[in-house]
PyMOL CGO cylinders between C-alpha atoms (Angstrom):
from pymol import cmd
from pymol.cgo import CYLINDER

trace = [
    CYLINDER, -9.55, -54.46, 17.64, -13.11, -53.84, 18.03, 0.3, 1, 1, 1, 1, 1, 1,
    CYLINDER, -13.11, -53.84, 18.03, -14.66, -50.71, 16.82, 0.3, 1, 1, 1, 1, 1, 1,
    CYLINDER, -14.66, -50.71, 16.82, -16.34, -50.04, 19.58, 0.3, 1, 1, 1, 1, 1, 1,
    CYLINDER, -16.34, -50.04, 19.58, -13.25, -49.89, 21.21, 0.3, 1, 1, 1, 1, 1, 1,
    CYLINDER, -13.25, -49.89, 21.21, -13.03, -46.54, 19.48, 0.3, 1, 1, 1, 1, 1, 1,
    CYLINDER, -13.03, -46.54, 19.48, -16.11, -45.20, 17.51, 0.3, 1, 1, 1, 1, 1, 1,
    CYLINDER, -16.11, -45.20, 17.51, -17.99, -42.72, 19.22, 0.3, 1, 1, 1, 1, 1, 1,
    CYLINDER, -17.99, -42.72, 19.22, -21.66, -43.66, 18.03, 0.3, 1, 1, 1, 1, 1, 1,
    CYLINDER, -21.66, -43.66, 18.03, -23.26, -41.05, 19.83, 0.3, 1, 1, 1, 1, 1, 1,
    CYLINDER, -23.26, -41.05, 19.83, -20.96, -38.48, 17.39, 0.3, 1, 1, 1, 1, 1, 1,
    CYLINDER, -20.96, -38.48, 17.39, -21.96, -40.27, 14.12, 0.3, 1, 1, 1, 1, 1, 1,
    CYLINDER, -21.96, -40.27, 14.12, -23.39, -37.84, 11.39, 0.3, 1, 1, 1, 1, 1, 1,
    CYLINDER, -23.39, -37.84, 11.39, -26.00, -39.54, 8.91, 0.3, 1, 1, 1, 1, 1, 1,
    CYLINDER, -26.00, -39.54, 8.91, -25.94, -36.33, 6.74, 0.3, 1, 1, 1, 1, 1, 1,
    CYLINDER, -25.94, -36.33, 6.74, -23.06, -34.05, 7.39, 0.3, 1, 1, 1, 1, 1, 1,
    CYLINDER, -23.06, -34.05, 7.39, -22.59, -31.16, 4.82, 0.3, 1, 1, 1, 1, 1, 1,
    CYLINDER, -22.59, -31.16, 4.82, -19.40, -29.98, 3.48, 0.3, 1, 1, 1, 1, 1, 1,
    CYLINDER, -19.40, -29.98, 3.48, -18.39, -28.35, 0.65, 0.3, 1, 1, 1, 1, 1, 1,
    CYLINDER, -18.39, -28.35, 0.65, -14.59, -29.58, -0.09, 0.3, 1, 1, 1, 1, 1, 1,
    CYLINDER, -14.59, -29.58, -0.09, -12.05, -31.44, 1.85, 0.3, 1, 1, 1, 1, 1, 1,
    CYLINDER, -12.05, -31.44, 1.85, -10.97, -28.64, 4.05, 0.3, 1, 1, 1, 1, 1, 1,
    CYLINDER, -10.97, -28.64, 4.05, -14.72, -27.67, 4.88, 0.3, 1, 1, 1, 1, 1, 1,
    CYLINDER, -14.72, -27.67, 4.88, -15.01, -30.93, 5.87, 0.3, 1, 1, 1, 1, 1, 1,
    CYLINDER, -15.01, -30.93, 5.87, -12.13, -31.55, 8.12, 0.3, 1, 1, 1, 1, 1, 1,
    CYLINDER, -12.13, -31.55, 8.12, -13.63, -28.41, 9.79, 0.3, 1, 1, 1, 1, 1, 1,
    CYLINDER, -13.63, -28.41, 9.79, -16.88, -29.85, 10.33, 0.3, 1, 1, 1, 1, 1, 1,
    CYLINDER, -16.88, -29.85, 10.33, -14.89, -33.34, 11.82, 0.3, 1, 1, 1, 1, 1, 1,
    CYLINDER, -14.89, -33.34, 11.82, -12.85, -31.59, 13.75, 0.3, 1, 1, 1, 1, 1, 1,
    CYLINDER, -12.85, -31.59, 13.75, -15.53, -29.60, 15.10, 0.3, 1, 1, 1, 1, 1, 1,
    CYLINDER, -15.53, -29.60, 15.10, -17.81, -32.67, 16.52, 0.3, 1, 1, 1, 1, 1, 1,
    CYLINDER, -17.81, -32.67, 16.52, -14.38, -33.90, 17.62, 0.3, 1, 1, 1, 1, 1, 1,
    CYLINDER, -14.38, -33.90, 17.62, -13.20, -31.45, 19.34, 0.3, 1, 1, 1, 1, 1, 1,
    CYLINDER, -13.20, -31.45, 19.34, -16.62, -31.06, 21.13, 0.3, 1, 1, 1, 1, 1, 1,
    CYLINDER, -16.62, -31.06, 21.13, -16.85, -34.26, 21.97, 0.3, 1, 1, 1, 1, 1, 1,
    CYLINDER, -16.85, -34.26, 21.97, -12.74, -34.32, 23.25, 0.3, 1, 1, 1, 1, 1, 1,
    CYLINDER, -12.74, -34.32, 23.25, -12.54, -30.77, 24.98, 0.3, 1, 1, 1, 1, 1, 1,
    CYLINDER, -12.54, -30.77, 24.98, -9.88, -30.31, 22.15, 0.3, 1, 1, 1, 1, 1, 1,
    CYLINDER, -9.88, -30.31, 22.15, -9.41, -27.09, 20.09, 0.3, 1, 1, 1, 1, 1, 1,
    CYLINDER, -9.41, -27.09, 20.09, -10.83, -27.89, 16.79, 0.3, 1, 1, 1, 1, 1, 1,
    CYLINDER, -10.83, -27.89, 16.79, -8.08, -26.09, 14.76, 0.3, 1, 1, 1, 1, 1, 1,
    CYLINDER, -8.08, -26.09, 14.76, -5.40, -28.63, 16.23, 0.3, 1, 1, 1, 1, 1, 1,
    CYLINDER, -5.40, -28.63, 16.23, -7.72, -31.66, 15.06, 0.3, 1, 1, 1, 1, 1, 1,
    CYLINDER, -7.72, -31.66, 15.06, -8.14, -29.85, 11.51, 0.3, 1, 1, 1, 1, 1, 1,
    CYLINDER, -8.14, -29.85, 11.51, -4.54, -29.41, 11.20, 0.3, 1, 1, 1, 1, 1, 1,
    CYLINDER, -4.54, -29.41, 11.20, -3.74, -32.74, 12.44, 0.3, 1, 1, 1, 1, 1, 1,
    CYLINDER, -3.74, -32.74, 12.44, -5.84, -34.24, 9.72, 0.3, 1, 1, 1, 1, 1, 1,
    CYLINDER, -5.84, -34.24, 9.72, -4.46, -31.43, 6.82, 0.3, 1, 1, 1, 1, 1, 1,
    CYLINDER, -4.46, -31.43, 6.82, -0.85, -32.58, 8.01, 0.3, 1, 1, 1, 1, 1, 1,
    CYLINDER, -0.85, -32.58, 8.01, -1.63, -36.32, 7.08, 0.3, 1, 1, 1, 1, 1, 1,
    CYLINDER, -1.63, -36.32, 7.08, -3.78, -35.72, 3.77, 0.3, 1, 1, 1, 1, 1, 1,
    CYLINDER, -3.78, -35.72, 3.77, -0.41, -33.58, 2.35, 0.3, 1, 1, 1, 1, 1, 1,
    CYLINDER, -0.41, -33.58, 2.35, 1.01, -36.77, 2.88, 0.3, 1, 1, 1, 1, 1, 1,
    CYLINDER, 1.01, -36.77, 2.88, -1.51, -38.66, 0.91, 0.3, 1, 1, 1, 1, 1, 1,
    CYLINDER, -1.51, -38.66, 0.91, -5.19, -39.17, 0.11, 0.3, 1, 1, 1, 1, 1, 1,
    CYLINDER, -5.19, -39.17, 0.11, -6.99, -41.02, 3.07, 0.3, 1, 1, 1, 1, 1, 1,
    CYLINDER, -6.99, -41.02, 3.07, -9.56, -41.71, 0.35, 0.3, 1, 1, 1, 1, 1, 1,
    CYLINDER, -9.56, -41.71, 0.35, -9.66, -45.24, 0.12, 0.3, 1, 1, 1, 1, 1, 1,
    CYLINDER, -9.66, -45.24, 0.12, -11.65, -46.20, -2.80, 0.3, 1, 1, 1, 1, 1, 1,
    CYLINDER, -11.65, -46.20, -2.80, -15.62, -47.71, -2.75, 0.3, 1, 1, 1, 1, 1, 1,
    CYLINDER, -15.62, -47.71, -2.75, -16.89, -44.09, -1.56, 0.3, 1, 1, 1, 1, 1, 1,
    CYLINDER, -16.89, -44.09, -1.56, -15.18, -44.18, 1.56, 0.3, 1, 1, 1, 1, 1, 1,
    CYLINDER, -15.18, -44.18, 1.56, -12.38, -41.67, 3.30, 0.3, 1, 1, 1, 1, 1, 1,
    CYLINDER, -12.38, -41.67, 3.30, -10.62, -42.55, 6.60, 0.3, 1, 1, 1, 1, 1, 1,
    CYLINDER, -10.62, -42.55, 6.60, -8.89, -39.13, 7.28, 0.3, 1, 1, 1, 1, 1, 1,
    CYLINDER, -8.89, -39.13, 7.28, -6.73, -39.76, 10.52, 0.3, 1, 1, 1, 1, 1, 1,
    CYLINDER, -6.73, -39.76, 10.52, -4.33, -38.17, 12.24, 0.3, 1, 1, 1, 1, 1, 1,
    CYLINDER, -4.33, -38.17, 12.24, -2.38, -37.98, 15.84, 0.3, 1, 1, 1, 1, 1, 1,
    CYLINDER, -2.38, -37.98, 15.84, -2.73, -35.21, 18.22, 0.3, 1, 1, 1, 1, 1, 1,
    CYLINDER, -2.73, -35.21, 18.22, -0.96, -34.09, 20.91, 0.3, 1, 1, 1, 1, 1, 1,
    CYLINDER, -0.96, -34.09, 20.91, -3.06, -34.42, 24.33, 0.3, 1, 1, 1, 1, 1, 1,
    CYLINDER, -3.06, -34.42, 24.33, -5.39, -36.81, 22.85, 0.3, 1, 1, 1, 1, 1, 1,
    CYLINDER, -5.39, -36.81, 22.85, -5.64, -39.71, 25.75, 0.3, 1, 1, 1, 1, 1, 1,
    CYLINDER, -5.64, -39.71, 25.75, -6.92, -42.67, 23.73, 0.3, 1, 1, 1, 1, 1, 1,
    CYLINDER, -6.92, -42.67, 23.73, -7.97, -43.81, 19.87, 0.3, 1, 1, 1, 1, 1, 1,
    CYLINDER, -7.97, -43.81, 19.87, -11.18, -41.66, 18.98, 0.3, 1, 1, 1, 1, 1, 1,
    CYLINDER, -11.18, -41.66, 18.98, -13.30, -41.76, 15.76, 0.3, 1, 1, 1, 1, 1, 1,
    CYLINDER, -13.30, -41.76, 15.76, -16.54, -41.68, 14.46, 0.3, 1, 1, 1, 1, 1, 1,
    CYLINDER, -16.54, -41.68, 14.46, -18.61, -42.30, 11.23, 0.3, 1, 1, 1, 1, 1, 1,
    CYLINDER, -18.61, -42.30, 11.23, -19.95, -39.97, 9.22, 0.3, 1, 1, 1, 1, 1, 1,
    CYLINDER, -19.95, -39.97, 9.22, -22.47, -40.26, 6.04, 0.3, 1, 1, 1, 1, 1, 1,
    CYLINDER, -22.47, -40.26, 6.04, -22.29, -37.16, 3.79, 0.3, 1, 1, 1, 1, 1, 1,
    CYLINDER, -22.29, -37.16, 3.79, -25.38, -35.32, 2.69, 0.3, 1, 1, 1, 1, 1, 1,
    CYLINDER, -25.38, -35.32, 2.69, -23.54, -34.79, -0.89, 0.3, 1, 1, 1, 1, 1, 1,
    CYLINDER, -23.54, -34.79, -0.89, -20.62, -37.15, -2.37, 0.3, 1, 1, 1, 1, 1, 1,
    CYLINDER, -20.62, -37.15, -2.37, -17.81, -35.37, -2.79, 0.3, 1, 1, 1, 1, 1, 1,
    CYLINDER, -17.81, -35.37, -2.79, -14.39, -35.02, -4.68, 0.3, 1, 1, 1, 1, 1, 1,
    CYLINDER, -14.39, -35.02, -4.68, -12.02, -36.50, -2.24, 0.3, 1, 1, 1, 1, 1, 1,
    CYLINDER, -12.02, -36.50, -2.24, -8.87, -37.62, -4.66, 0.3, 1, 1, 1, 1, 1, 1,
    CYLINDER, -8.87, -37.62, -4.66, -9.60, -40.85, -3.77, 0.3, 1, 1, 1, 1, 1, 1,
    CYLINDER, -9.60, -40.85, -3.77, -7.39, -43.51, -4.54, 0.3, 1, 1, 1, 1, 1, 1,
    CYLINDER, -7.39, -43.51, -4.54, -10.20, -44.95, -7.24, 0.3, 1, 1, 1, 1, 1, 1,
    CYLINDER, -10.20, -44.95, -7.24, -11.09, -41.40, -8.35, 0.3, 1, 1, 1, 1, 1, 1,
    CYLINDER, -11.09, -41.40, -8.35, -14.75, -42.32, -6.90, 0.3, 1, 1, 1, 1, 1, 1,
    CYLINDER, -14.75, -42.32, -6.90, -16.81, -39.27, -4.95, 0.3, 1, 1, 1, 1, 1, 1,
    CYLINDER, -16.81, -39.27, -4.95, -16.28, -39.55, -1.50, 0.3, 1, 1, 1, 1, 1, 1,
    CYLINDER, -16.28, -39.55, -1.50, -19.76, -40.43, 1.00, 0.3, 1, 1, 1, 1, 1, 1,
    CYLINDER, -19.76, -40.43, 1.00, -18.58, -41.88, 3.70, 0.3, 1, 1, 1, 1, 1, 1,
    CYLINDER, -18.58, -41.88, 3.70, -15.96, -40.89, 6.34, 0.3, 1, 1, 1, 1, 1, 1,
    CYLINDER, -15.96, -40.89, 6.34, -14.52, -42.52, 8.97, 0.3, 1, 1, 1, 1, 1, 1,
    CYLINDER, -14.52, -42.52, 8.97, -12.41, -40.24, 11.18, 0.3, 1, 1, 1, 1, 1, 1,
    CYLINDER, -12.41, -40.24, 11.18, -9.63, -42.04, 13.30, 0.3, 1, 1, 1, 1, 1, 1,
    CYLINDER, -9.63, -42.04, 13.30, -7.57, -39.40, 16.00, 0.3, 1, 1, 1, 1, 1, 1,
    CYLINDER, -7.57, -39.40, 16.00, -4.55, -41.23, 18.10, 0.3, 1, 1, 1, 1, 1, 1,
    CYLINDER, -4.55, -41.23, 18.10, -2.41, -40.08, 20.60, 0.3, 1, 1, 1, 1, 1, 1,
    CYLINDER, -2.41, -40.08, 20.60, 1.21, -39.61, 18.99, 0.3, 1, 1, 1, 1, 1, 1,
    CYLINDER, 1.21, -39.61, 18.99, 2.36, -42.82, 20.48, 0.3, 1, 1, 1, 1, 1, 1,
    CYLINDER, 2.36, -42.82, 20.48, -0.55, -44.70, 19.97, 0.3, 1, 1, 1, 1, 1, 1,
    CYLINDER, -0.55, -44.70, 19.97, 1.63, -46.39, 16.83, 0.3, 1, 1, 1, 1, 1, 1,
    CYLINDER, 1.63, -46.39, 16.83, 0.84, -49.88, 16.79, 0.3, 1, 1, 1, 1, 1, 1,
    CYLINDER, 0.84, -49.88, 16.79, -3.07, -48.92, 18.18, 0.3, 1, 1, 1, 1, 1, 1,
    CYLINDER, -3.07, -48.92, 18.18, -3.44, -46.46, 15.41, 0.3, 1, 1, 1, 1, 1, 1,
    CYLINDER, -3.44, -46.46, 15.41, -2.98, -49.33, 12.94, 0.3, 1, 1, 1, 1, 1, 1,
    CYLINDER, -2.98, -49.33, 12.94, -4.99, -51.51, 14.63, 0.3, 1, 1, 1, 1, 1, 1,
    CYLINDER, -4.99, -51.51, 14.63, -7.86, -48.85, 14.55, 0.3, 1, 1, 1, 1, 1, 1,
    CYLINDER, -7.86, -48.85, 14.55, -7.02, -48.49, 10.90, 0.3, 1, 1, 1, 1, 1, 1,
    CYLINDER, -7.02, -48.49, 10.90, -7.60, -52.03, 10.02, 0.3, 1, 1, 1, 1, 1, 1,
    CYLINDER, -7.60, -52.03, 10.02, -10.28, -52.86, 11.91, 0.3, 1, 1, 1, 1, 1, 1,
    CYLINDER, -10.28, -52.86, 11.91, -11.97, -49.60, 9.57, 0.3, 1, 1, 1, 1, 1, 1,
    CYLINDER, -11.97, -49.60, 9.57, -10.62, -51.20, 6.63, 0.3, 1, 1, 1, 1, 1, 1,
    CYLINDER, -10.62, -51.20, 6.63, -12.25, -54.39, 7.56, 0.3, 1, 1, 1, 1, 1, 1,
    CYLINDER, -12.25, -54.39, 7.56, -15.55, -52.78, 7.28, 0.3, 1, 1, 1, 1, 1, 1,
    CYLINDER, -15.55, -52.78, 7.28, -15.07, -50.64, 4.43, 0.3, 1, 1, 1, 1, 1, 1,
    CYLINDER, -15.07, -50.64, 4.43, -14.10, -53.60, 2.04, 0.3, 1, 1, 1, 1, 1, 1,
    CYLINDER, -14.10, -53.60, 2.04, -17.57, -55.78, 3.30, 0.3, 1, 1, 1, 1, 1, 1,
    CYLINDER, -17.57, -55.78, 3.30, -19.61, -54.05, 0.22, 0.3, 1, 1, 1, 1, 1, 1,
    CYLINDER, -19.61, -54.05, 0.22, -23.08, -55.65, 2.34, 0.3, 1, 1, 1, 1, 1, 1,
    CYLINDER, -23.08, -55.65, 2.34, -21.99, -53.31, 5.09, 0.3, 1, 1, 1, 1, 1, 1,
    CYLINDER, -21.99, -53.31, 5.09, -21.12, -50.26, 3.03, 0.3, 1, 1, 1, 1, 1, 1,
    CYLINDER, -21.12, -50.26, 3.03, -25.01, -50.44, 1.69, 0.3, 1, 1, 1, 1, 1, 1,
    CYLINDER, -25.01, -50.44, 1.69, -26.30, -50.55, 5.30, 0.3, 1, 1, 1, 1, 1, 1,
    CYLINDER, -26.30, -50.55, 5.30, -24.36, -47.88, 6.30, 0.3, 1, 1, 1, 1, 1, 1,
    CYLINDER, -24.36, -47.88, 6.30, -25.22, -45.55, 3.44, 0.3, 1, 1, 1, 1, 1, 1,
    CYLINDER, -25.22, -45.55, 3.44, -29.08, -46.25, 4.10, 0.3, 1, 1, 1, 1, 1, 1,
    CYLINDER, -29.08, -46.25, 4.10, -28.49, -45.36, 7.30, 0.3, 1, 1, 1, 1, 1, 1,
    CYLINDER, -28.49, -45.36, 7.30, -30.62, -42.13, 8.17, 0.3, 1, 1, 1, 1, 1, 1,
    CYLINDER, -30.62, -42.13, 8.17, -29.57, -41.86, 11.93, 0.3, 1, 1, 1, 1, 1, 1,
    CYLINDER, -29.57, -41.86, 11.93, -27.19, -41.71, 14.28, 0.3, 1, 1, 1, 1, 1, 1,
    CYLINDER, -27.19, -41.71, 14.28, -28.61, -44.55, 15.62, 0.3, 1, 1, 1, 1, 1, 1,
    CYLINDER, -28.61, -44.55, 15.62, -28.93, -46.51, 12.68, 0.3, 1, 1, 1, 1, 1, 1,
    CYLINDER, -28.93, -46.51, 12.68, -25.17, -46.28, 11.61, 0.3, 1, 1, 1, 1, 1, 1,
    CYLINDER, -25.17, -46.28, 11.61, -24.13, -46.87, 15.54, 0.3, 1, 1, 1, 1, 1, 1,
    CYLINDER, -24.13, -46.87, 15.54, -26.32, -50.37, 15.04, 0.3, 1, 1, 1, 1, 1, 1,
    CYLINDER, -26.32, -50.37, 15.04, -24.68, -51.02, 11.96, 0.3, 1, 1, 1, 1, 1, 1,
    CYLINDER, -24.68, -51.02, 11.96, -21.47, -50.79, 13.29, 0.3, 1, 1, 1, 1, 1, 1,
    CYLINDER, -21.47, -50.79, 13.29, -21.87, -52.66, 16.20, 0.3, 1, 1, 1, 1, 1, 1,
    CYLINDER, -21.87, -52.66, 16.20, -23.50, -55.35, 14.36, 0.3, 1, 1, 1, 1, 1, 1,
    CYLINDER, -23.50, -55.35, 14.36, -19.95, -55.50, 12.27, 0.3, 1, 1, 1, 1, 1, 1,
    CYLINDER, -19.95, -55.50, 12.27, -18.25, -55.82, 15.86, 0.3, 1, 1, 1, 1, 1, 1,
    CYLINDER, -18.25, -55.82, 15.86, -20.32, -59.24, 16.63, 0.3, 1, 1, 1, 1, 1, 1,
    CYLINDER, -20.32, -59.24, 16.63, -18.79, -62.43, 16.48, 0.3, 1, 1, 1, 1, 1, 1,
    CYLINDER, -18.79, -62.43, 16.48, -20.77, -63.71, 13.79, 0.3, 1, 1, 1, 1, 1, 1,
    CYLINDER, -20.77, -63.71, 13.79, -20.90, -60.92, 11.64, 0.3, 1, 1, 1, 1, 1, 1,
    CYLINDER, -20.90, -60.92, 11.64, -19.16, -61.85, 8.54, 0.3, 1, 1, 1, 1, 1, 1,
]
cmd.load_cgo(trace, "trace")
């Protein structure tokens, strides 16, 4: 799966500001749910739901905090760089600066994990990671991103 399939790179945030996990599902959920026409609080809660689960922290400063929600009509997500690492409970115990948020329809099962692995892909490519984090723009991580998606990109 291609993640421009699914990324939204015009809602990208090079330097999004939260203060704790739940400050920044907020602040996801609020782009989101902008960008959707979908209540915020039901994409916040969506994402709470699957972190009690779990840490979506998975390792190398990243955080893929997912979730599915009712009415949503196709995979959404976006990237977004934080301003300030935080404390995520990561899987590695590593400050969290990078988050990818993945919404999916609640039978979007096989899709979701798809979407999930094509994020994973990236996150494990350590090159990529860098470019990302220097990223200052919206832009810049959107050409990033889509340079991952090309056929030669390794």
């Amino acid at each position: 799966m291609q993640l421009a399939s699914f990324l939204d790179f015009d809602a990208n945030r090079p330097a999004m500001s939260a203060a704790n996990k739940r400050a920044l599902f907020n602040a996801l959920a609020q782009v989101a749910g902008q960008r959707l026409g979908i209540d915020p609080v039901d994409l916040a809660a969506a994402l709470g739901e699957r972190e009690k689960l779990g840490s979506t922290g998975f390792g190398n400063g990243v955080a893929i905090p997912h979730g599915k929600v009712a009415g949503l009509k196709r995979i959404y997500g976006f990237v977004a760089h934080l301003a300030e690492p935080m404390d995520y409970k990561a899987i590695d115990g590593a400050p969290v600066d990078l988050v990818f948020l993945l919404l999916s329809p609640p039978d979007a099962g096989a899709d979701h994990l798809k979407a999930l692995a094509a994020i994973s892909r990236v996150v494990r490519h350590a090159p990529t990671l860098e470019k990302l984090r220097g990223a200052r723009s919206s832009d810049a991580l959107a050409a990033v991103l889509m340079g991952v998606d090309e056929p030669h990109a390794a």
